[in-house]
Backbone of each chain as nested JSON, in Angstrom:
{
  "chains": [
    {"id": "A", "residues": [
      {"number": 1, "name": "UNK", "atoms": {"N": [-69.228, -142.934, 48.348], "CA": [-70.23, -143.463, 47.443], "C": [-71.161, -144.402, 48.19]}},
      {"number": 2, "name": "UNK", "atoms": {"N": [-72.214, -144.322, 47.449], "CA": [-73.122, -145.204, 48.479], "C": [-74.154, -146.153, 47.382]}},
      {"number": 3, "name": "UNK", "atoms": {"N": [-74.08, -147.572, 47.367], "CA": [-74.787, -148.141, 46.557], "C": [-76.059, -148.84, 47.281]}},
      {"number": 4, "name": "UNK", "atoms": {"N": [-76.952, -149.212, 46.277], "CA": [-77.885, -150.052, 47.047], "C": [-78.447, -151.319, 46.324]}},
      {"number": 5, "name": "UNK", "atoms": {"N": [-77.695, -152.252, 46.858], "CA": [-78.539, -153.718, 45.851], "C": [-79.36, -154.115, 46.429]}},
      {"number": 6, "name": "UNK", "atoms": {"N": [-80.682, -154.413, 45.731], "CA": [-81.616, -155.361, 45.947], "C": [-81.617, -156.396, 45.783]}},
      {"number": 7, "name": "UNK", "atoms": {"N": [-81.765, -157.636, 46.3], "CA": [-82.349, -158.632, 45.986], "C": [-83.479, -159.747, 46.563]}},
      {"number": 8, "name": "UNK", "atoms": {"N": [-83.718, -159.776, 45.569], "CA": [-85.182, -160.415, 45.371], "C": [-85.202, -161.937, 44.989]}},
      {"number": 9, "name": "UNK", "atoms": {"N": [-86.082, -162.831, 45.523], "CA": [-86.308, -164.207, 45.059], "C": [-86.588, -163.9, 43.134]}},
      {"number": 10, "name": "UNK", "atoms": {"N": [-86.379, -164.923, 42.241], "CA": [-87.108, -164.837, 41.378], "C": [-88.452, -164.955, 41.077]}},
      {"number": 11, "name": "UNK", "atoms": {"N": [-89.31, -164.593, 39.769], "CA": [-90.821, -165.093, 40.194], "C": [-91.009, -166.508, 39.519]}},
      {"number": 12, "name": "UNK", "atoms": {"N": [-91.916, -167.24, 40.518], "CA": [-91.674, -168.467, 39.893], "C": [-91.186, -168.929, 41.096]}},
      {"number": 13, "name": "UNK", "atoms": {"N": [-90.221, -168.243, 42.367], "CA": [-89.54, -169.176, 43.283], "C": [-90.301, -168.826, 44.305]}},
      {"number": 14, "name": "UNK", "atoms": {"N": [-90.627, -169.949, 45.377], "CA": [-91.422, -169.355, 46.615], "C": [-90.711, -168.229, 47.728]}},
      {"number": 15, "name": "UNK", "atoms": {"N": [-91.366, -167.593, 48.455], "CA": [-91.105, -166.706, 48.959], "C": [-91.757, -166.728, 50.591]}},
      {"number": 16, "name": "UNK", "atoms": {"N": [-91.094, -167.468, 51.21], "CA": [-91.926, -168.253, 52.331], "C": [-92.355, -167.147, 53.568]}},
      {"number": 17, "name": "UNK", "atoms": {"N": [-91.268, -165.741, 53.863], "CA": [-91.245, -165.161, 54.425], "C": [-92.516, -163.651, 54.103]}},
      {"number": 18, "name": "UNK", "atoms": {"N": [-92.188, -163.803, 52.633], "CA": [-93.371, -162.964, 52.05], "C": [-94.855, -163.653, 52.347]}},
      {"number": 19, "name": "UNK", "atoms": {"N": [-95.024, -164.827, 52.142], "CA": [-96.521, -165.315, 52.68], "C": [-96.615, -165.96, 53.957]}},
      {"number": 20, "name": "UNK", "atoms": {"N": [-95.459, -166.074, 54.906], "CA": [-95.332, -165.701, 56.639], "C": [-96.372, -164.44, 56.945]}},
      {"number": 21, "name": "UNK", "atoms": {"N": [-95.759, -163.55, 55.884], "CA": [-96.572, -162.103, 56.37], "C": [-97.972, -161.641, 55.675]}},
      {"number": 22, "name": "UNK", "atoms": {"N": [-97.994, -162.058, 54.813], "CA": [-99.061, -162.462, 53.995], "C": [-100.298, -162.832, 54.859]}},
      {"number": 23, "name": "UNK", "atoms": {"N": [-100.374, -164.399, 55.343], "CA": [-100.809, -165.02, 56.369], "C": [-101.575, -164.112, 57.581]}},
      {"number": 24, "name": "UNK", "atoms": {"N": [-100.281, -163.844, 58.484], "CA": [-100.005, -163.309, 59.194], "C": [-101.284, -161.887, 59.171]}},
      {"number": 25, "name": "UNK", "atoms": {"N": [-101.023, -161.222, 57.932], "CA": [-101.792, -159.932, 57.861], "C": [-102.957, -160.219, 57.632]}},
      {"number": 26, "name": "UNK", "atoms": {"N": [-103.334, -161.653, 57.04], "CA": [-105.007, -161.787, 56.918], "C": [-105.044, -162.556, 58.307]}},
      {"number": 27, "name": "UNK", "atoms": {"N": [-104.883, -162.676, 59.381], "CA": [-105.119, -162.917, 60.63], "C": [-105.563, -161.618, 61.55]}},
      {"number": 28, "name": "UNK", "atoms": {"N": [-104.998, -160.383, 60.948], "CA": [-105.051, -159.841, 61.911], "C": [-106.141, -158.876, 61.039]}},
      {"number": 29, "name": "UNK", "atoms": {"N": [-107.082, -159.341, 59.788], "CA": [-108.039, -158.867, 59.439], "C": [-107.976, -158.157, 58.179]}},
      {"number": 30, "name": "UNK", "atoms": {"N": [-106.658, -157.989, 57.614], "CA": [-106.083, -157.179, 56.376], "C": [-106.797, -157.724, 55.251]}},
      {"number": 31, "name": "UNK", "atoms": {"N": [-107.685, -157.62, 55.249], "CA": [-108.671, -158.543, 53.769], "C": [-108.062, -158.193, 52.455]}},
      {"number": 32, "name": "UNK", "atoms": {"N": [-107.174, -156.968, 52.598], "CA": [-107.07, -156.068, 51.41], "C": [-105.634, -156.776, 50.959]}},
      {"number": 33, "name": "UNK", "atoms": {"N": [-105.124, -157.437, 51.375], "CA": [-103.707, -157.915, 51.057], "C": [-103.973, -159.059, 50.123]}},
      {"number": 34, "name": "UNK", "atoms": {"N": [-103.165, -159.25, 48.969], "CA": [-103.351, -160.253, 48.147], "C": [-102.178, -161.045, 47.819]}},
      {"number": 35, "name": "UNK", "atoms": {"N": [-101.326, -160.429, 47.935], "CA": [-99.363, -160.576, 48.123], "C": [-98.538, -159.83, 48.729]}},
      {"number": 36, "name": "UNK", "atoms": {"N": [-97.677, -161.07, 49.462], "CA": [-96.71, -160.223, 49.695], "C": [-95.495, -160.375, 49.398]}},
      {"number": 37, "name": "UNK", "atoms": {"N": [-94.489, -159.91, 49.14], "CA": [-93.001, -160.487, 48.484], "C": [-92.048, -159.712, 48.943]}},
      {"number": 38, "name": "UNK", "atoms": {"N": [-91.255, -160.277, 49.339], "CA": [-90.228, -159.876, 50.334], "C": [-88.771, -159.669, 49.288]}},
      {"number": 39, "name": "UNK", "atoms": {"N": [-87.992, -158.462, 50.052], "CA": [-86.725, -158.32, 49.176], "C": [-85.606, -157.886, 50.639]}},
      {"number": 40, "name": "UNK", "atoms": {"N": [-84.407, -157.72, 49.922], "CA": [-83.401, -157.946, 51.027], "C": [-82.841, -156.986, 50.435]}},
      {"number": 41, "name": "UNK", "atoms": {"N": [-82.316, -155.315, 51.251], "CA": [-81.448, -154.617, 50.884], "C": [-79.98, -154.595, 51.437]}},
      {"number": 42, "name": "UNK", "atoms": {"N": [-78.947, -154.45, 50.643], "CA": [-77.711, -154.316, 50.891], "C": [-77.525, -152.394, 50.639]}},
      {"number": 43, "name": "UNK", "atoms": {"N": [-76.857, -151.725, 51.918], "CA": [-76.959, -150.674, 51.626], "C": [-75.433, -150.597, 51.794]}},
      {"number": 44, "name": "UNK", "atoms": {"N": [-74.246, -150.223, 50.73], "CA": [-72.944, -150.468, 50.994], "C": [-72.282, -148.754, 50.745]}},
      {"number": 45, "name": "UNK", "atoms": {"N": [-71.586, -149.01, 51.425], "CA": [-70.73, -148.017, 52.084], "C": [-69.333, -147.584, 51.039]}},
      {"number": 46, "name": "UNK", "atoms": {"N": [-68.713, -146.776, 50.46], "CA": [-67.068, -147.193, 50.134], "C": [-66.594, -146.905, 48.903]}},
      {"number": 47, "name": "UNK", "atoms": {"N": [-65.597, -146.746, 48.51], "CA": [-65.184, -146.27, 46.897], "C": [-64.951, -147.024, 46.297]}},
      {"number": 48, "name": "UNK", "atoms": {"N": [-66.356, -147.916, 46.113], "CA": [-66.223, -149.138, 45.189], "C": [-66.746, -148.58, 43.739]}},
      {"number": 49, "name": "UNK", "atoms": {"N": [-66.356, -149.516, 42.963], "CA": [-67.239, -149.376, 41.469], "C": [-67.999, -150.048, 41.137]}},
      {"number": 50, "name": "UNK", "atoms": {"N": [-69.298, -149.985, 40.033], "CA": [-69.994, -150.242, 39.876], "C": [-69.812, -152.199, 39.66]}},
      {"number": 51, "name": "UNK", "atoms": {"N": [-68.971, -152.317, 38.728], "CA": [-68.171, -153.17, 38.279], "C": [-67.983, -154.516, 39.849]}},
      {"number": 52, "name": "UNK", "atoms": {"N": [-67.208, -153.981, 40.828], "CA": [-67.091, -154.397, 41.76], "C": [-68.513, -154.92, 42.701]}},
      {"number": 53, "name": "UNK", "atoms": {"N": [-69.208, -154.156, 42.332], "CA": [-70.471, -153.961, 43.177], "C": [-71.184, -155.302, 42.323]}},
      {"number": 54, "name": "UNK", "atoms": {"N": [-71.136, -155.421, 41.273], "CA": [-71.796, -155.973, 40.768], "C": [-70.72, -157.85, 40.725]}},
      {"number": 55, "name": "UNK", "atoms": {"N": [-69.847, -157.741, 40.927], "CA": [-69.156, -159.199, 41.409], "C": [-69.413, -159.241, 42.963]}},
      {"number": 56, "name": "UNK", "atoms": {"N": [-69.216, -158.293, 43.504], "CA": [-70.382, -158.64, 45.069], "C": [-71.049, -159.536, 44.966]}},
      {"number": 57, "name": "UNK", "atoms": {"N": [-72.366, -159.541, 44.055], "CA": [-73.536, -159.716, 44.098], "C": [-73.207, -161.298, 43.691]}},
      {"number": 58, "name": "UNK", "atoms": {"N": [-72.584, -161.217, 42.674], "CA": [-72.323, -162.348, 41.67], "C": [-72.012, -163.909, 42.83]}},
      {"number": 59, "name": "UNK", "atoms": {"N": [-70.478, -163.092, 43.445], "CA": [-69.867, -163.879, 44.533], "C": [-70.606, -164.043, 45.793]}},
      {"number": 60, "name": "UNK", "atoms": {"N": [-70.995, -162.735, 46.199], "CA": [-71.675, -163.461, 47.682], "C": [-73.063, -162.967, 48.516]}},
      {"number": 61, "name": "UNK", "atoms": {"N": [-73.27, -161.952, 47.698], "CA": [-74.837, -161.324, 48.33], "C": [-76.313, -161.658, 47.6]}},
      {"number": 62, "name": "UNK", "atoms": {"N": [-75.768, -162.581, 46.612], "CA": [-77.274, -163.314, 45.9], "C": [-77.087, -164.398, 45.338]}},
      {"number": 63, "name": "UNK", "atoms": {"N": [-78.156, -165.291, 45.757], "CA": [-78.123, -166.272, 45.244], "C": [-78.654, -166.966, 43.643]}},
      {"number": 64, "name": "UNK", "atoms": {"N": [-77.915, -167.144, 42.617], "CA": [-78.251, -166.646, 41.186], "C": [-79.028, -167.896, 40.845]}},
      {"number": 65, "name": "UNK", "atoms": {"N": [-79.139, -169.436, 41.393], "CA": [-80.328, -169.731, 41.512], "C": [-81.351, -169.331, 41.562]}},
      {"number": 66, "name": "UNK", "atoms": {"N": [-81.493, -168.554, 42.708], "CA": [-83.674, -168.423, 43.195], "C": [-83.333, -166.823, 43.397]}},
      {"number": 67, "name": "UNK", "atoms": {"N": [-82.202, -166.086, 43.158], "CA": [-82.472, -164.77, 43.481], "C": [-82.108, -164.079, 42.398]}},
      {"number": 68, "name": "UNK", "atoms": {"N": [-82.234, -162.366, 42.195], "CA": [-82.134, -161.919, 41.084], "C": [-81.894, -161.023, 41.841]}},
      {"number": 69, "name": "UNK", "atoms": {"N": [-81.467, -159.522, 41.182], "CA": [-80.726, -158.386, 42.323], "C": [-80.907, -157.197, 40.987]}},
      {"number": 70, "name": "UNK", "atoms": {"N": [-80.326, -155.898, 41.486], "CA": [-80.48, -154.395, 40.877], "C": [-79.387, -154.205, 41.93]}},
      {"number": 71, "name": "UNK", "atoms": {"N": [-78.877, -153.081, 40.951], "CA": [-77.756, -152.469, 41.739], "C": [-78.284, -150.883, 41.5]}},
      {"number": 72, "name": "UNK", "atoms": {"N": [-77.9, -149.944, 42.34], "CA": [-78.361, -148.431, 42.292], "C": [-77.602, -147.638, 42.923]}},
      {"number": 73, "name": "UNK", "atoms": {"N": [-77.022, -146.696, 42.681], "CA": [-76.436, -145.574, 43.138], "C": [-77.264, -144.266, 43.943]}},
      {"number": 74, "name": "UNK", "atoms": {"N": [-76.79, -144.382, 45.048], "CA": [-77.645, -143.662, 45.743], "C": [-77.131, -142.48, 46.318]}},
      {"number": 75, "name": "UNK", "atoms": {"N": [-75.925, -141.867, 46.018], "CA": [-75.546, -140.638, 46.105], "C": [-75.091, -139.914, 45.42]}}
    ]},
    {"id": "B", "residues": [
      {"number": 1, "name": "UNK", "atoms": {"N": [-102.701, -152.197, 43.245], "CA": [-102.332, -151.215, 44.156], "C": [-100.942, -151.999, 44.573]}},
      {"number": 2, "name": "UNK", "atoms": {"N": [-99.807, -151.196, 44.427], "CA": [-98.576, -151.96, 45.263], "C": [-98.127, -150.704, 46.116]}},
      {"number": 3, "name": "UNK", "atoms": {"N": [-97.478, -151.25, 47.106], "CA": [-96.548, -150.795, 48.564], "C": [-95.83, -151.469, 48.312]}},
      {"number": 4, "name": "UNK", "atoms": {"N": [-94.333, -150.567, 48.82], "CA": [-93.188, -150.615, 49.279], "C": [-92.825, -150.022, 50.644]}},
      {"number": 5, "name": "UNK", "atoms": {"N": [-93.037, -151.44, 51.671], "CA": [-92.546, -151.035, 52.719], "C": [-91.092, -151.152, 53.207]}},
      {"number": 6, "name": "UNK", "atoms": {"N": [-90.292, -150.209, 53.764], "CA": [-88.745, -150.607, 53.505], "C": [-88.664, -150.114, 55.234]}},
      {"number": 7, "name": "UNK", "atoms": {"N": [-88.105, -151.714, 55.995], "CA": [-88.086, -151.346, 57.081], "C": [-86.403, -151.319, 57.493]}},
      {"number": 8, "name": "UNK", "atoms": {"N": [-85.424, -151.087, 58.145], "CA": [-84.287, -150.528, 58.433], "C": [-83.97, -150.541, 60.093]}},
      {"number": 9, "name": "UNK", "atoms": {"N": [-83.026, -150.762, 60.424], "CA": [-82.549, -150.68, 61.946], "C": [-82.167, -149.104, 61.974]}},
      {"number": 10, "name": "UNK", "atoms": {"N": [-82.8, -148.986, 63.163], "CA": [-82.698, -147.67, 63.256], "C": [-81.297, -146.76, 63.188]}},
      {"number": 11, "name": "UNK", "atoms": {"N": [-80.347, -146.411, 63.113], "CA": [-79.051, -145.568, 63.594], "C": [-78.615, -145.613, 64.706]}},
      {"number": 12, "name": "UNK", "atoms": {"N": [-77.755, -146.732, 65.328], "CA": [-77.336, -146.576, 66.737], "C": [-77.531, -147.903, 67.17]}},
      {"number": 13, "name": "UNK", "atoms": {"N": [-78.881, -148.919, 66.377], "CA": [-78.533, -150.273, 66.427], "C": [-77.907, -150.953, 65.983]}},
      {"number": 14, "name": "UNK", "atoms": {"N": [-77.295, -152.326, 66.39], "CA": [-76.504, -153.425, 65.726], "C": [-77.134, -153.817, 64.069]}},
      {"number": 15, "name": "UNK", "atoms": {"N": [-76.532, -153.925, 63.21], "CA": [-77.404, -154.745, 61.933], "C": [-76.222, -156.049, 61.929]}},
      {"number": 16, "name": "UNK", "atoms": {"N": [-76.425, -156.954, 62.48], "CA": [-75.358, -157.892, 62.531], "C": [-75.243, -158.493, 60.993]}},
      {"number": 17, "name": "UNK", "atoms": {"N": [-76.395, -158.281, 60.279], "CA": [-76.101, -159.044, 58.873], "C": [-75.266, -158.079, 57.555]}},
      {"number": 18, "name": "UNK", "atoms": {"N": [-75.748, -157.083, 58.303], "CA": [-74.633, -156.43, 57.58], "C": [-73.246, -156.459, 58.104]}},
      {"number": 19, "name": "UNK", "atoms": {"N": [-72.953, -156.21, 59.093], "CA": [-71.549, -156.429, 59.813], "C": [-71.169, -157.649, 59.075]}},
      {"number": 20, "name": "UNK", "atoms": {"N": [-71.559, -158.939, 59.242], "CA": [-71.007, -160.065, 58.405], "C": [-70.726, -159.962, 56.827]}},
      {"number": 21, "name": "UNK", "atoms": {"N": [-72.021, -158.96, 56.624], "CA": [-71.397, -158.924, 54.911], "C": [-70.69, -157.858, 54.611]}},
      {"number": 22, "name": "UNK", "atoms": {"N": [-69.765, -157.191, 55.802], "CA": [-68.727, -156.699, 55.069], "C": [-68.07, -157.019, 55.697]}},
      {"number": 23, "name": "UNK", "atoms": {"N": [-67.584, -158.09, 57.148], "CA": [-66.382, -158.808, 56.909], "C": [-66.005, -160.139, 56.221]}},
      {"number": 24, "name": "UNK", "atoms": {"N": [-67.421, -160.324, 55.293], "CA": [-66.897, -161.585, 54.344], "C": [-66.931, -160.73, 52.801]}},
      {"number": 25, "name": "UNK", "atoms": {"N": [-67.159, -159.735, 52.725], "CA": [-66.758, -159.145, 51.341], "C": [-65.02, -158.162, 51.956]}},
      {"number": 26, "name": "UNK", "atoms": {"N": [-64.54, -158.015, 53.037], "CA": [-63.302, -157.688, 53.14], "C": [-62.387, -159.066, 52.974]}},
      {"number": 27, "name": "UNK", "atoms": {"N": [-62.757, -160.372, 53.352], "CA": [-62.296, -161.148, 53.394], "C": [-61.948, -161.541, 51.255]}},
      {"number": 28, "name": "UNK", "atoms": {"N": [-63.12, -161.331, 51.298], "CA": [-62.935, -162.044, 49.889], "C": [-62.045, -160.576, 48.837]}},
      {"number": 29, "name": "UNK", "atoms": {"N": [-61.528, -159.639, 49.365], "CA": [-60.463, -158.523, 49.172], "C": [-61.741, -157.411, 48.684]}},
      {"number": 30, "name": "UNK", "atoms": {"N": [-62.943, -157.157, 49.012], "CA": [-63.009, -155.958, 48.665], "C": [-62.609, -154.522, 49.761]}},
      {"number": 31, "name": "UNK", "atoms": {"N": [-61.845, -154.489, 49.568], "CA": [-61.422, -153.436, 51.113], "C": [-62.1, -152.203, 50.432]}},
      {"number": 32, "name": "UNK", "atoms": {"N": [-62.335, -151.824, 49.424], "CA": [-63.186, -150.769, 49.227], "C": [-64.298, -150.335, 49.93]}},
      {"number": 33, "name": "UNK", "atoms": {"N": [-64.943, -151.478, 50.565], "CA": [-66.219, -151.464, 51.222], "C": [-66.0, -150.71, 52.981]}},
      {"number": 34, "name": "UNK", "atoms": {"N": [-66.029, -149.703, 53.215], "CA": [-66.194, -149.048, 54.456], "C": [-67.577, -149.912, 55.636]}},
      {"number": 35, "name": "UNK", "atoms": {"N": [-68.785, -149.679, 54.793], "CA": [-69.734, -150.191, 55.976], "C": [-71.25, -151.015, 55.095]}},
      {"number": 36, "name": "UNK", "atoms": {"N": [-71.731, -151.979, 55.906], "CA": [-72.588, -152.514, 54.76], "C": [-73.85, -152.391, 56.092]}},
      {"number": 37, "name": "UNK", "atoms": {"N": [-75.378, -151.232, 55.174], "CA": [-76.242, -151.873, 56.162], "C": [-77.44, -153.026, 55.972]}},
      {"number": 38, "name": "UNK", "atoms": {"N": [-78.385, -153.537, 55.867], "CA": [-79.649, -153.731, 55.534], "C": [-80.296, -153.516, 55.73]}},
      {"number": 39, "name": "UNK", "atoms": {"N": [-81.654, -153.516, 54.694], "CA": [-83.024, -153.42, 55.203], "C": [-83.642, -154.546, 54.317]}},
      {"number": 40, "name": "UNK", "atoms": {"N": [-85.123, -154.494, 55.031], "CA": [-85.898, -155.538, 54.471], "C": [-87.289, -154.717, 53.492]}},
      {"number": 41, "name": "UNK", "atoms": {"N": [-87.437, -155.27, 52.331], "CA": [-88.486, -154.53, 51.708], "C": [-89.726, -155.513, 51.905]}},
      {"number": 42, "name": "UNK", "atoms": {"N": [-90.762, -155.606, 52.421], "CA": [-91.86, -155.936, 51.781], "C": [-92.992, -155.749, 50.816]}},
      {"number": 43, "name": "UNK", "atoms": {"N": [-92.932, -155.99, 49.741], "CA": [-93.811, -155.63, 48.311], "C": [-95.557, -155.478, 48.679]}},
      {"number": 44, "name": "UNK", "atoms": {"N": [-96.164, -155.263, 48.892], "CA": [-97.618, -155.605, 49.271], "C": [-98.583, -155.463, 48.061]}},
      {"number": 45, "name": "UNK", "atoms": {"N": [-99.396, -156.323, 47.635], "CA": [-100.104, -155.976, 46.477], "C": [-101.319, -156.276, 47.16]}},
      {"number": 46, "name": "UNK", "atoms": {"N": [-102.497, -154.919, 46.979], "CA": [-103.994, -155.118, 46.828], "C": [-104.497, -154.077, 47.068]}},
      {"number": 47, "name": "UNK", "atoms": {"N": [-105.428, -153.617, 47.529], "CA": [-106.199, -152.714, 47.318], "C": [-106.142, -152.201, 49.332]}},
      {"number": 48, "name": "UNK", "atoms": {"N": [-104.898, -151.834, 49.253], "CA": [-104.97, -151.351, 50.39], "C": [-104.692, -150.104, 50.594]}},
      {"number": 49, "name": "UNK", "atoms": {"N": [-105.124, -148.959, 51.562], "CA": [-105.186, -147.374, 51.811], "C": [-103.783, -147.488, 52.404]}},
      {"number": 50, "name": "UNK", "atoms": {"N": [-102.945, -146.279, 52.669], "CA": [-101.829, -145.965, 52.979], "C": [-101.988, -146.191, 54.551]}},
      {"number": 51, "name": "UNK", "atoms": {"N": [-102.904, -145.591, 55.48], "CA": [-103.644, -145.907, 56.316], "C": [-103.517, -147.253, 56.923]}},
      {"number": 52, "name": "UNK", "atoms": {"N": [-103.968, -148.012, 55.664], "CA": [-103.601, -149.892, 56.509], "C": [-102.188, -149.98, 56.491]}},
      {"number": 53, "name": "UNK", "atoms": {"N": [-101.619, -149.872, 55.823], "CA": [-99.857, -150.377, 55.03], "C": [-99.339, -149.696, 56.645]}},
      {"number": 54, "name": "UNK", "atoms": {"N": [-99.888, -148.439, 56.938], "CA": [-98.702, -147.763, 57.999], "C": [-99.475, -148.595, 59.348]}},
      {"number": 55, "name": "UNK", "atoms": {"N": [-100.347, -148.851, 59.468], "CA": [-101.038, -150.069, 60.633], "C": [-100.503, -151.161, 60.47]}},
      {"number": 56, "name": "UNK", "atoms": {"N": [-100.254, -152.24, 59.601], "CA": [-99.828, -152.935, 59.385], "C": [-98.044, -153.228, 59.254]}},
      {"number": 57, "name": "UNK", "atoms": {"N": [-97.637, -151.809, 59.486], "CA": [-96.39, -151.509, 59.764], "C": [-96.225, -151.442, 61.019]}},
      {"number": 58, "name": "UNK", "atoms": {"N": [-96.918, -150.884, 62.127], "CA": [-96.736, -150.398, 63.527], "C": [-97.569, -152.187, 64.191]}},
      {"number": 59, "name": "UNK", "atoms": {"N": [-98.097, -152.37, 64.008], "CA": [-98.31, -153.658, 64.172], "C": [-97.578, -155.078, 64.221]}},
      {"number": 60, "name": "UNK", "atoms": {"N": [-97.128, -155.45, 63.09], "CA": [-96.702, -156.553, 62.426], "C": [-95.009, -156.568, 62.03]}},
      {"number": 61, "name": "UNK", "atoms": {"N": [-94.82, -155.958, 60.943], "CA": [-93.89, -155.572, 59.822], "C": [-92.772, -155.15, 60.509]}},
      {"number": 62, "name": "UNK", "atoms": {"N": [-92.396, -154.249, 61.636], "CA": [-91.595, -153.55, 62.236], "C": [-91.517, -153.73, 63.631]}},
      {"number": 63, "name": "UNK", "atoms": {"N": [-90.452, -153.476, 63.703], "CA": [-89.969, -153.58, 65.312], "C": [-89.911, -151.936, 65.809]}},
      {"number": 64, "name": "UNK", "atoms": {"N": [-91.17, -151.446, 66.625], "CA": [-91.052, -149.428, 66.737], "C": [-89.503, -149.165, 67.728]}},
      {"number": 65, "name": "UNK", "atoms": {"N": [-89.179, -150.434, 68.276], "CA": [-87.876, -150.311, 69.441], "C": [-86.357, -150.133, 68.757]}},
      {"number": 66, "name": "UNK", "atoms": {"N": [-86.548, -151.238, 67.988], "CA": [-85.235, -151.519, 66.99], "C": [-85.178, -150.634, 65.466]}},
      {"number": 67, "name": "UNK", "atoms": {"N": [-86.348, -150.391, 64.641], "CA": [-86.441, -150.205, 63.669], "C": [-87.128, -148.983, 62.904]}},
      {"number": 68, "name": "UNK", "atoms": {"N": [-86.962, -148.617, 61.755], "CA": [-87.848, -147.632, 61.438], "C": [-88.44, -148.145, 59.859]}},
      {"number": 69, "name": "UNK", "atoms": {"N": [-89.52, -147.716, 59.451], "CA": [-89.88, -147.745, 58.301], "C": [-90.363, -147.044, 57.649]}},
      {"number": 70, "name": "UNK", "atoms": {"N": [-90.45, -146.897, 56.299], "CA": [-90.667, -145.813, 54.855], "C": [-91.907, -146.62, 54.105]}},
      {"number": 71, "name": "UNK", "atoms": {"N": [-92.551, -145.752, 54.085], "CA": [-94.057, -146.477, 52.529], "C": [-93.919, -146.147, 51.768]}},
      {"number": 72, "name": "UNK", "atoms": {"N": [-94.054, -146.477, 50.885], "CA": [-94.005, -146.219, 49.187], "C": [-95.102, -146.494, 48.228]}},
      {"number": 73, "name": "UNK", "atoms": {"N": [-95.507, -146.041, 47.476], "CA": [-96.596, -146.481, 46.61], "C": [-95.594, -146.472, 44.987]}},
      {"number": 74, "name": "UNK", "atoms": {"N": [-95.76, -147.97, 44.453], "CA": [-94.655, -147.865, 43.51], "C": [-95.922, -148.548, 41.987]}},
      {"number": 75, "name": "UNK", "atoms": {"N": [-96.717, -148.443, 42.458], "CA": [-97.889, -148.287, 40.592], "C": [-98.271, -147.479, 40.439]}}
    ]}
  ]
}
């Protein structure tokens, strides 16, 4: 089985790495860029359940402060 | 206009952050978990051609040595 969580800052929380690149791309002339927002994939491996996958997230792959997450099945 | 750029270590490189998050999700007992990888998404919003997004990928966004990346148009 193969899952895939996302997670994402919430909106509302800064995203320092998303306007690193942001920045970054109107330097190098990208006029067309207006945001950018960055997300972090977990691509997991294993005969886990959904259930499980989702106390992952809870316990240690997001932070439920400033982050928010999706879980997806990808096979 | 939004992009989804989803960049990834290529097959055959180290992803050390995944390696850690599945020996601290074996630690915390999920032994279900076989292998954990990551990637990084960047969201891009504006009025940009597919054209810039994949320049701005080979440029900036990606490592062409270490990494590979996918575009997406997700509006």
């Amino acid at each position: 089985m193969r899952w895939e969580v996302r997670v994402a800052y919430r909106r509302g929380v800064q995203d320092p790495e998303g306007e690193t690149a942001r920045d970054a791309l109107e330097m190098l002339g990208y006029g067309c860029v207006a945001e950018v927002r960055t997300a972090k994939l977990f691509i997991i491996e294993g005969e886990c359940t959904r259930e499980e996958v989702e106390e992952m997230c809870r316990r240690l792959l997001a932070n439920p402060v400033s982050q928010e997450y999706e879980i997806r099945r990808v096979d």
